[in-house]
C-alpha positions, 0 to 999 in steps of 0.5 A: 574482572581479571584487573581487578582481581590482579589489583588486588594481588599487588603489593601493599600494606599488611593490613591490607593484605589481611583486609583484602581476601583472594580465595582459590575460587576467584582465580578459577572463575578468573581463569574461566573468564579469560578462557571464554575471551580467548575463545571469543577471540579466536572465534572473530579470527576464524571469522575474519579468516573466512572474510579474508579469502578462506571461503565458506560461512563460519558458524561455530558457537563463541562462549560470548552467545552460549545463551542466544545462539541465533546471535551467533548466527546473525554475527557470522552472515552479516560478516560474510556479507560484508566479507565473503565471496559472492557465493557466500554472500548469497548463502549468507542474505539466504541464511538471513532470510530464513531466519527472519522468515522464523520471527519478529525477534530475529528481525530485530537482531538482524536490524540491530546488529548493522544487517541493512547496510551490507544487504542493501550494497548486496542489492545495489550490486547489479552484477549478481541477480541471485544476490539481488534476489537474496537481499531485496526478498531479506529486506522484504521480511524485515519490512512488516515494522515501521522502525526497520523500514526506517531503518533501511530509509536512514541507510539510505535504502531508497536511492537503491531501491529505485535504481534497481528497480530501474535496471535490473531482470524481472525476478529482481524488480518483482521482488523490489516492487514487493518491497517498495510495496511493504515499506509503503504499506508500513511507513508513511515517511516511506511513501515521501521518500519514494516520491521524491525518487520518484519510484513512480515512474518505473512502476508504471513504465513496468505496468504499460509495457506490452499494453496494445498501443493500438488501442484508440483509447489510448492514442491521445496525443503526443503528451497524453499516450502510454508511448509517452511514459515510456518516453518519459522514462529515458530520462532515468537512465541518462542522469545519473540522479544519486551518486557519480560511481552508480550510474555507468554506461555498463549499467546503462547497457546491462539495462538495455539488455534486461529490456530486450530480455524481458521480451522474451521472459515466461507470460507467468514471470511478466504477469507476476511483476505486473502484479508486484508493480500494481500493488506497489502503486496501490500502497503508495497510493493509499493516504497520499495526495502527492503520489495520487498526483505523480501517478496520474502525471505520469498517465499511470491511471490509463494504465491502471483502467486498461489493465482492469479492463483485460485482466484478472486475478490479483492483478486486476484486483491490485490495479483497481485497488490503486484507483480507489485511492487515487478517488480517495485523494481526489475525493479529499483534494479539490485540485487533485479532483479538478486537474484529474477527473474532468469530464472531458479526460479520456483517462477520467473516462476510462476510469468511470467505465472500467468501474461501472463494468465492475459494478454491473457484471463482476460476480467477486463482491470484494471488486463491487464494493471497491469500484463502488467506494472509488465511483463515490468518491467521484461524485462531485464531479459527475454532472446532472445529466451523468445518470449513467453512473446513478442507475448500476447505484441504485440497483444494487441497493436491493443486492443479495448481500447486504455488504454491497448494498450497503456501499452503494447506499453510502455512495449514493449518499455522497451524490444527495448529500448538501456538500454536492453542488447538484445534490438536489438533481442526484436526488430526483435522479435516484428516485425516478430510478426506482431508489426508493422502495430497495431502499426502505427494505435496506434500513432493516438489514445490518448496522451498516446497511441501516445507518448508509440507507438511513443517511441517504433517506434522509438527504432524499427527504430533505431535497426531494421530500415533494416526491410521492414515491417517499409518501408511498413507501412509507418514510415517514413511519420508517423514521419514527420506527427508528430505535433511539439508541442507534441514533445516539450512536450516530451523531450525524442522524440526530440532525439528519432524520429531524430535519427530514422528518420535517419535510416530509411532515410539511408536505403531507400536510400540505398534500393532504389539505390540497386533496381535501379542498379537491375533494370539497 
């Protein structure tokens, strides 16, 4: 504006002159401006000055923000980051911290003014646990949107995040493992990334550790036991997987130093990261094949099974939570299923008895529900002979609350349905079993419950439908008592219960004129 205005003020014509008004307000609004820019200037140098080697965080108001002070502020700590001493690059990410802990809008700020990059060499800065604190528990905050986690990934945040979870002290890796579990849970493409560093594996090294090796469950071989992760994780701190200058001997020796530190860390400290650790494999777990897969090579789901075993709490809750995914991505991937869960795998075994203990004696409904929805996930692998696992199912269908009667009725319904190789088999089981009657009852209770017990009746019509307890209980007229518009609402009961009612019908009739001729 200012060249503008002295364009104007040149020398020209004097028709031009008389065209071309300047009044005396141009030049006072013109001196204003050029005020507010030397101000702006002086204030980057005062910046620039701290950075240097002054010391301290500048937050003066420069006229460029008048409007928006928080900008300010953000201008201030990102430059101390990227400047300052350590100190205040501590208070700087702290300062940072508190500001994406107010709202949504200062995290994009701090994002969209370059704040990642200089938080995530703050992290990576192994010679400054505070300042690893500091950074990883920032980053943590501006993770709850799918665009900043992408953001912290295009800045190559991943390499650095698994380093430091590799080598640092615990109250570093609790917060890194929050992250990790944050950028998973809001980024899919996180979840790739963390695979291909292959986060996993510290993940579950942190879990096992401390685990009773004398266990008999878990003395499996040289290939198979939990020593073995350990093992396995050695190969980290040999390689240096990222960048020549990363791993040096003196990160390799301060992590030697961190593991004997943690031996005598606080019982609250380790319980903490282990909790961190559990619910970090749990959202890499959930929707992924690939890290199910990793978790399991890794013999991470014994670890998970253990851990659910002696447990409680969030961390036995966050460890069971990551084995319902991992029978989730089983459920949906026949080599995952076949390569994981065999009948004969101690881990498989493990597995199966931590969530039956769950469904028999755990009074939280939130774990029953969940070790119901894993163990239905298994049903295809489970034999005909594996009535174990039918008998807790079947029991809960007549459950006080109806939430987890209705799950098992849905689990139930995965064991009798046409997709289950032995449907047939499951279904004579859940009758002998008593399924019948609770099951009658739970097609008057919520819309869930009524559509699960709906799905599973009809499964037992149709594969089992020669069976009198069905006739007894009255299945028959509980399908013609079924309102039309619930099923309109369900398109797999409009092929189900016709079906159903059909073989029931055929026997009856067949039944009934058997008895007549015994009669005549």
């Amino acid at each position: 504006k200012s060249l503008t205005l002295a364009k104007k003020c040149r020398r020209r014509s004097i028709l031009r002159r008389v065209v071309t008004i300047v009044s005396a307000a141009d030049f006072r609004k013109l001196l204003l401006l050029l005020d507010s820019s030397v101000a702006d200037m002086k204030w980057a140098l005062s910046i620039y000055d701290a950075g240097a080697g002054a010391g301290g965080i500048v937050l003066s108001l420069p006229p460029i923000a008048s409007n928006d002070p928080i900008l300010s502020w953000v201008w201030s700590f990102i430059t101390s980051l990227h400047m300052g001493q350590s100190q205040d690059k501590i208070e700087a990410a702290n300062e940072l911290l508190s500001l994406a802990k107010d709202n949504d809008r200062n995290k994009q700020i701090i994002v969209d003014e370059g704040g990642i990059l200089p938080l995530l060499k703050l992290l990576k800065d192994n010679s400054s646990p505070d300042g690893q604190v500091a950074a990883s528990s920032t980053l943590f905050h501006l993770s709850n949107n799918q665009e900043r986690v992408q953001a912290i990934i295009d800045d190559l945040g991943v390499p650095i995040i698994f380093q430091t979870l590799n080598d640092s002290p615990m109250k570093v890796q609790i917060r890194v493992s929050n992250l990790v579990a944050k950028m998973a849970e809001h980024c899919p493409l996180a979840k790739e990334y963390f695979a291909r560093e292959n986060v996993i594996r510290p993940l579950v090294t942190i879990l096992s550790f401390g685990l009773f090796m004398d266990d008999p469950k878990l003395k499996l071989g040289k290939h198979n036991s939990i020593h073995s992760i350990v093992q396995i994780n050695k190969e980290i701190e040999k390689k240096n997987l990222y960048n020549p200058g990363f791993a040096s001997s003196s990160l390799s020796n301060k992590a030697i130093g961190y593991k004997k530190e943690r031996e005598h860390e606080k019982p609250e400290i380790k319980l903490e990261l282990k909790t961190s650790c559990a619910e970090a494999l749990w959202m890499l777990a959930k929707g992924s094949v690939e890290n199910s897969r990793r978790i399991t090579e890794t013999k991470g789901l014994l670890c998970l099974a253990k851990l659910v075993e002696i447990e409680s709490g969030e961390l036995q809750r966050n460890c069971l939570m990551a084995i319902v995914e991992i029978t989730a991505a089983a459920e949906s991937n026949a080599d995952l299923r076949r390569a994981t869960f065999k009948s004969n795998s101690p881990a498989s075994k493990a597995v199966v008895d931590q969530l039956l203990r769950v469904i028999k004696y755990s009074d939280d409904v939130r774990m029953q529900t969940a070790a119901i929805q894993a163990v239905g996930c298994l049903a295809r692998t489970f034999p005909a002979r594996e009535t174990r696992v039918i008998g807790p199912l079947v029991e809960l269908l007549g459950h006080r609350d109806q939430d987890v009667g209705a799950e098992a009725a849905g689990a139930l319904g995965k064991f009798a349905c046409q997709d289950n190789f032995l449907c047939v088999e499951h279904c004579k089981t859940i009758i002998e079993f008593g399924g019948v009657g609770p099951l009658v009852r739970l097609l008057r209770g919520n819309e869930m419950a009524m559509l699960n017990g709906l799905v599973l009746t009809c499964h037992l019509a149709i594969h089992a439908g020669k069976s009198d307890e069905l006739e007894r209980a009255g299945v028959l007229n509980a399908f013609e008592g079924v309102d039309r518009g619930f099923v309109g609402q369900h398109p797999e009961l409009k092929e189900l219960i016709p079906q159903a009612i059909y073989h029931l019908s055929v026997f009856h009739q067949s039944h009934s004129g058997l008895l007549a001729q015994r009669q005549f």
